[in-house]
VOPAGU-2260 file (C-alpha; in pm, 1 decimal, decimal comma):
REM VOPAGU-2260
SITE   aa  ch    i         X         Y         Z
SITE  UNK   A    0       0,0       0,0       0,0
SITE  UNK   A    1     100,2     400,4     -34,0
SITE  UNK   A    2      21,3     640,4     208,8
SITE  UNK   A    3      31,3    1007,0     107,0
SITE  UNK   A    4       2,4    1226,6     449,1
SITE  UNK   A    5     -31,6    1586,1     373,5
SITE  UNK   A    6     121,1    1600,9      55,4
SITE  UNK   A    7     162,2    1977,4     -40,6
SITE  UNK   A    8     383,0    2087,7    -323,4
SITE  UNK   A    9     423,0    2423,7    -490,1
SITE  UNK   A   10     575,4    2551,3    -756,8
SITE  UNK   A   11     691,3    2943,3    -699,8
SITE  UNK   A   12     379,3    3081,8    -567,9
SITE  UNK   A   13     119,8    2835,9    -725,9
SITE  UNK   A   14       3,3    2567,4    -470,9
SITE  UNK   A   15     -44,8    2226,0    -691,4
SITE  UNK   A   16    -117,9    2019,0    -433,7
SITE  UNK   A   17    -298,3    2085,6    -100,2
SITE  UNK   A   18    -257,1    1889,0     200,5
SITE  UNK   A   19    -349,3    1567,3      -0,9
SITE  UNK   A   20    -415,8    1251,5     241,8
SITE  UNK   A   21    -515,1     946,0      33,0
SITE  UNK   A   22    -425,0     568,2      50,5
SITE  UNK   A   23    -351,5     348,9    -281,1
SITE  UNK   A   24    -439,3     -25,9    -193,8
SITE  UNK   A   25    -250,5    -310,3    -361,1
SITE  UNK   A   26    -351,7    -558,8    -591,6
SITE  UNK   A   27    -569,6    -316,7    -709,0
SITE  UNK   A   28    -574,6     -59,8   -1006,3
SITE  UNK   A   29    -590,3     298,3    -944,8
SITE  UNK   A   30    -674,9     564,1   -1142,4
SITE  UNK   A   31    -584,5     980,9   -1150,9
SITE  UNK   A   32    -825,0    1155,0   -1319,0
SITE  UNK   A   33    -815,2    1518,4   -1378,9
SITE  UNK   A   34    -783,3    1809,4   -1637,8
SITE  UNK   A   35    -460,5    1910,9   -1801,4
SITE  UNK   A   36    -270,8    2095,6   -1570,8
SITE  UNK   A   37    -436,8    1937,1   -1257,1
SITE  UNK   A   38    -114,0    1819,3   -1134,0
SITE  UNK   A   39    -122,3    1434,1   -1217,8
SITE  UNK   A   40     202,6    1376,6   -1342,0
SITE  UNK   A   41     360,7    1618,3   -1045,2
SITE  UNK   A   42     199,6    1317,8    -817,4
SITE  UNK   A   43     365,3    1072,1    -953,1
SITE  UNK   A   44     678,9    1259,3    -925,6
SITE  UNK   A   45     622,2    1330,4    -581,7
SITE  UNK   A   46     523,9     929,3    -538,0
SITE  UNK   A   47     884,3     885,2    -703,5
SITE  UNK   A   48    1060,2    1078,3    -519,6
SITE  UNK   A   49    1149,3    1290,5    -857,9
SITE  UNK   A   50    1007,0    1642,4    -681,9
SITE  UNK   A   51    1073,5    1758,8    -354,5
SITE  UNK   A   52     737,5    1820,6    -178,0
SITE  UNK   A   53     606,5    1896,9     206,5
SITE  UNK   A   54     474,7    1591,6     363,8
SITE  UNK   A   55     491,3    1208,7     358,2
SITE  UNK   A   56     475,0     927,0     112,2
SITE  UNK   A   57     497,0     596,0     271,2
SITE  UNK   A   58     536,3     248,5     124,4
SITE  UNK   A   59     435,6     -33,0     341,9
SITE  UNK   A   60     682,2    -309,7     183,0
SITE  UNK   A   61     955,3     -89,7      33,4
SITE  UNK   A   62     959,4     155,0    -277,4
SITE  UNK   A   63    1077,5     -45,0    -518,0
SITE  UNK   A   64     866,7     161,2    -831,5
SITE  UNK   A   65     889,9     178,6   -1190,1
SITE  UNK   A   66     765,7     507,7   -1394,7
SITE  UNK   A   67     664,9     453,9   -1714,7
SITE  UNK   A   68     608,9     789,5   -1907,7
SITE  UNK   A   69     456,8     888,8   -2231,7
SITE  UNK   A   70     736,6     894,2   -2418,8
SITE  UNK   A   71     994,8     694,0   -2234,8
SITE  UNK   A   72    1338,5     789,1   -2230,7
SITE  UNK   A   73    1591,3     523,2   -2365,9
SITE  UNK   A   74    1940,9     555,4   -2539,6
SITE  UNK   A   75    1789,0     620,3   -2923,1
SITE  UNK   A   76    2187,5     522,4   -3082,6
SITE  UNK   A   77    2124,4     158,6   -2901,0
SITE  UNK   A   78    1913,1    -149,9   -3002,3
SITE  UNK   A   79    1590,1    -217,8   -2769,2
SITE  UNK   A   80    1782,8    -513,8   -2589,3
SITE  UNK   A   81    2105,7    -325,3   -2547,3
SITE  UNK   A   82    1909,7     -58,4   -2319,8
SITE  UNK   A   83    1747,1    -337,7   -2153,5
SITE  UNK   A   84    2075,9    -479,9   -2070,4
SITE  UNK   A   85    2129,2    -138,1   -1912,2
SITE  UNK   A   86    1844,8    -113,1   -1762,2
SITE  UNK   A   87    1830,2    -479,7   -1603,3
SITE  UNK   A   88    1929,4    -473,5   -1216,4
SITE  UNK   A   89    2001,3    -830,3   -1230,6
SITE  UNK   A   90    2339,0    -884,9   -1472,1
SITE  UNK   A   91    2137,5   -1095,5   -1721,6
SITE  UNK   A   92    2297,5   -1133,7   -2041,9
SITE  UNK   A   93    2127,8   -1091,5   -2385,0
SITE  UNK   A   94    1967,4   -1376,2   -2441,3
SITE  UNK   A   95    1800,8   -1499,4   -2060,1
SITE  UNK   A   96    1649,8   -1141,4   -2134,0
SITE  UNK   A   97    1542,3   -1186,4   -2500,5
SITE  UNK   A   98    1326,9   -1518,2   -2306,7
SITE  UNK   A   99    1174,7   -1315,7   -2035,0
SITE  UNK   A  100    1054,4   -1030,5   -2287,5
SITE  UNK   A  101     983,4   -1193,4   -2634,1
SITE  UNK   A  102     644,9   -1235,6   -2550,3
SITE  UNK   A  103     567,9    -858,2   -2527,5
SITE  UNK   A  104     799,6    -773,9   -2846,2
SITE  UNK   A  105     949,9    -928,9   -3067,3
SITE  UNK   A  106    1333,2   -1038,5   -3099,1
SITE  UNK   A  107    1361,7    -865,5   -3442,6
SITE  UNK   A  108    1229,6    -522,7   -3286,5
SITE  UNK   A  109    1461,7    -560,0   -2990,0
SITE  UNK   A  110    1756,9    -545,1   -3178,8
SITE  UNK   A  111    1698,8    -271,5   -3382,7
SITE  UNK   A  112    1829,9      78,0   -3274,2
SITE  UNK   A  113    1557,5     261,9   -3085,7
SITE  UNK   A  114    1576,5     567,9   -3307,3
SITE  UNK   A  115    1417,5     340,7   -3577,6
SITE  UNK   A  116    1126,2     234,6   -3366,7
SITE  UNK   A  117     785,7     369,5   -3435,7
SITE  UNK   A  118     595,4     538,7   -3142,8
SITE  UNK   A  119     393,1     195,5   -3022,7
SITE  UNK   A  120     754,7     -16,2   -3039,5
SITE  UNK   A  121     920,1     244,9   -2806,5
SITE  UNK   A  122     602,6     158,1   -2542,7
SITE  UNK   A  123     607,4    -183,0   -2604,2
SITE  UNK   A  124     952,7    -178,7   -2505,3
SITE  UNK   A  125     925,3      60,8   -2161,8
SITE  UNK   A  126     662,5    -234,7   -2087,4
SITE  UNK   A  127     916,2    -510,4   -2116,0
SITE  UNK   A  128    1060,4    -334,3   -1814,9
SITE  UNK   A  129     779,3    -459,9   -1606,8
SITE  UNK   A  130     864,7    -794,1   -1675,8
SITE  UNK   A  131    1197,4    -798,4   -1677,9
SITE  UNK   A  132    1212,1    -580,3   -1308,7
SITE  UNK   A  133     884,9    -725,5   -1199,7
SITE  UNK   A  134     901,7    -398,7    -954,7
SITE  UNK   A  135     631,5    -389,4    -630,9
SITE  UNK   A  136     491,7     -32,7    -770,8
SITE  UNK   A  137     390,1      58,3   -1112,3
SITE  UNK   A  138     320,1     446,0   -1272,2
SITE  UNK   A  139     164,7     486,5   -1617,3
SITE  UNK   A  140     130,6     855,4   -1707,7
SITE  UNK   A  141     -54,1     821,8   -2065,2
SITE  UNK   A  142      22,8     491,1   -2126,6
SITE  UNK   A  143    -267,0     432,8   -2363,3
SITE  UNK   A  144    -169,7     751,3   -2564,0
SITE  UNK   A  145     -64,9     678,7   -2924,6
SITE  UNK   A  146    -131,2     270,3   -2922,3
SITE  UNK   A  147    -336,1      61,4   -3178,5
SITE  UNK   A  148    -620,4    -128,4   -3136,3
SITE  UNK   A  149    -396,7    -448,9   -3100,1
SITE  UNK   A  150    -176,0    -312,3   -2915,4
SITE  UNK   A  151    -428,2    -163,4   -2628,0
SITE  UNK   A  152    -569,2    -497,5   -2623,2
SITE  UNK   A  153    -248,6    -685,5   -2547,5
SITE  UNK   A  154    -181,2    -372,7   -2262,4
SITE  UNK   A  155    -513,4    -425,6   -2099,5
SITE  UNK   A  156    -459,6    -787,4   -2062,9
SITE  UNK   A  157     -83,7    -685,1   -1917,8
SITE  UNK   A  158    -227,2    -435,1   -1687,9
SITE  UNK   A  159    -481,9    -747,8   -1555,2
SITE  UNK   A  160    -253,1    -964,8   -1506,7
SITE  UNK   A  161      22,2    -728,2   -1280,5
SITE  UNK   A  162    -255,0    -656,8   -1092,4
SITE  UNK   A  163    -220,1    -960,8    -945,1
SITE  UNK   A  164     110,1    -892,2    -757,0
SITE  UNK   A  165     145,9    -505,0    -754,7
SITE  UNK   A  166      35,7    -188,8    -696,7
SITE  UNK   A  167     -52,5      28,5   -1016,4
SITE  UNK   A  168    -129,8     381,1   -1070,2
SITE  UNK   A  169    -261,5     534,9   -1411,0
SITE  UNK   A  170    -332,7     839,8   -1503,3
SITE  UNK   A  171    -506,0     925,2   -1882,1
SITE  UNK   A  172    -761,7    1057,5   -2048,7
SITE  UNK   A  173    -924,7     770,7   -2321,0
SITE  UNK   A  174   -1182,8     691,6   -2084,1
SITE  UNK   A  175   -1286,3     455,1   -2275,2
SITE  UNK   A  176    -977,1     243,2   -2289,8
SITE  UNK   A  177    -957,7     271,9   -1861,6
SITE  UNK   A  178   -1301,5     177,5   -1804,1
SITE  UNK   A  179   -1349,9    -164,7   -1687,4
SITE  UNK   A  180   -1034,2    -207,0   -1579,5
SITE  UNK   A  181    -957,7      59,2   -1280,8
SITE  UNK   A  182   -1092,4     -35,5    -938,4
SITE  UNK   A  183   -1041,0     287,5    -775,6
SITE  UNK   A  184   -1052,0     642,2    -902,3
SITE  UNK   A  185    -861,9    1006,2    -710,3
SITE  UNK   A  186    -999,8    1322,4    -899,1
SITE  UNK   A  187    -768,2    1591,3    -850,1
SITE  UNK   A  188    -891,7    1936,1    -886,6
SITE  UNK   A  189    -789,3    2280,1    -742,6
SITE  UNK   A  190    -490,2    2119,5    -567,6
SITE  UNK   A  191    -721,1    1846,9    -381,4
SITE  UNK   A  192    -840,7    1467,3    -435,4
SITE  UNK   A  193   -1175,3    1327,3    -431,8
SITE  UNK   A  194   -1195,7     939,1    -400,9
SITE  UNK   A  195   -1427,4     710,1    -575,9
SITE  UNK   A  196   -1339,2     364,9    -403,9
SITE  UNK   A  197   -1456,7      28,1    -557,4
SITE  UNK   A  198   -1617,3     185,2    -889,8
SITE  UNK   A  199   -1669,1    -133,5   -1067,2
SITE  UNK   A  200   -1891,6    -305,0    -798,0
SITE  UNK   A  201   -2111,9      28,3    -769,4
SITE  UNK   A  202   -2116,7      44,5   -1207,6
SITE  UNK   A  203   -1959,0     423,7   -1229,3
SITE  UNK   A  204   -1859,5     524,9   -1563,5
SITE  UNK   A  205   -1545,7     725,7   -1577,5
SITE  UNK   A  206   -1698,9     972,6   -1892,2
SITE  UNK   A  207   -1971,8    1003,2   -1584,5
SITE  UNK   A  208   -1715,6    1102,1   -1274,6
SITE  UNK   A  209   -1539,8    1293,7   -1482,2
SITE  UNK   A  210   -1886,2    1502,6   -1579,2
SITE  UNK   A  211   -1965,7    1537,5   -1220,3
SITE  UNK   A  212   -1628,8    1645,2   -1050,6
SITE  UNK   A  213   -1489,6    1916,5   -1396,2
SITE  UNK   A  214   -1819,2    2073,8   -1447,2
């Protein structure tokens, strides 16, 4: 679980967060919703530990988290496996990571340089991160953003199955993609968060929470 306790972060003057106390459960998917601007992705920084901010952010296992951006940064001059080799904590070679990852994209993609990869390989391949560093805590800011039918298919099903074993947090804004998969759902707005808890058992619509808490 994460436990934000009077999370407050500013930026100059502006206050983008305001004395924020929420929990995120595990095994569960959780969802920030909000307009452009609202502060989601300065969350997740602050849930990183990639902004300074007033207050706490506690992990009750440890913080072992993965942040997986819209476009995700990787060494472009490299082939997708050689910045997995980088990227690996473990010291596997080449080819014991080729096996763990081959499922999500193919051997053929992985070793071609990254500056040749189209927009949907390059998120294919910041996925094959969660596999390879199977981390505790998982951060998707857009992840949907730019993907094929196929390929948001094959993501959903991903996202499902993690579930299982972590704690996730998304943030977008194709509603449709998110619904029927997020269990819990933090509007921020005006520097605060609203929870929605459980949303599938009670049948909310994200188009429908989103109507309520913007306008």
């Amino acid at each position: 679980m994460i436990k934000v306790l009077g999370l407050e972060k500013n930026y100059g003057k502006k206050k983008v967060l305001n004395n924020i106390n929420v929990s995120f459960p595990d095994n569960q998917i959780n969802f920030l919703m909000g307009k452009n601007g609202a502060g989601k992705t300065t969350f997740l920084k602050c849930v990183a530990s990639l902004e300074r901010y007033n207050g706490k952010i506690e992990f009750v296992d440890n913080n072992d988290i993965l942040v997986i951006w819209d476009d995700c940064p990787f060494y472009t001059d490299n082939s997708g496996i050689d910045n997995l080799v980088i990227f690996d904590e473990k010291n596997r070679n080449k080819k014991e990571i080729e096996e763990i990852v081959s499922n999500m994209i193919g051997i053929d993609v992985l070793r071609k340089k990254v500056k040749n990869y189209s927009y949907g390989q390059k998120k294919k391949l910041a996925l094959a991160l969660v596999e390879l560093l199977d981390p505790c805590y998982i951060l998707m800011d857009e992840i949907s953003n730019g993907l094929d039918f196929d390929t948001l298919v094959e993501l959903k099903e991903m996202i499902e199955k993690w579930k299982g074993n972590k704690n996730i947090i998304l943030t977008g804004h194709q509603f449709s993609f998110y619904d029927g998969l997020v269990d819990n759902v933090y509007v921020i707005k005006d520097g605060l968060v609203t929870e929605y808890l459980d949303i599938k058992s009670k049948k909310l619509k994200l188009e429908d929470i989103y109507n309520e808490t913007m306008h």
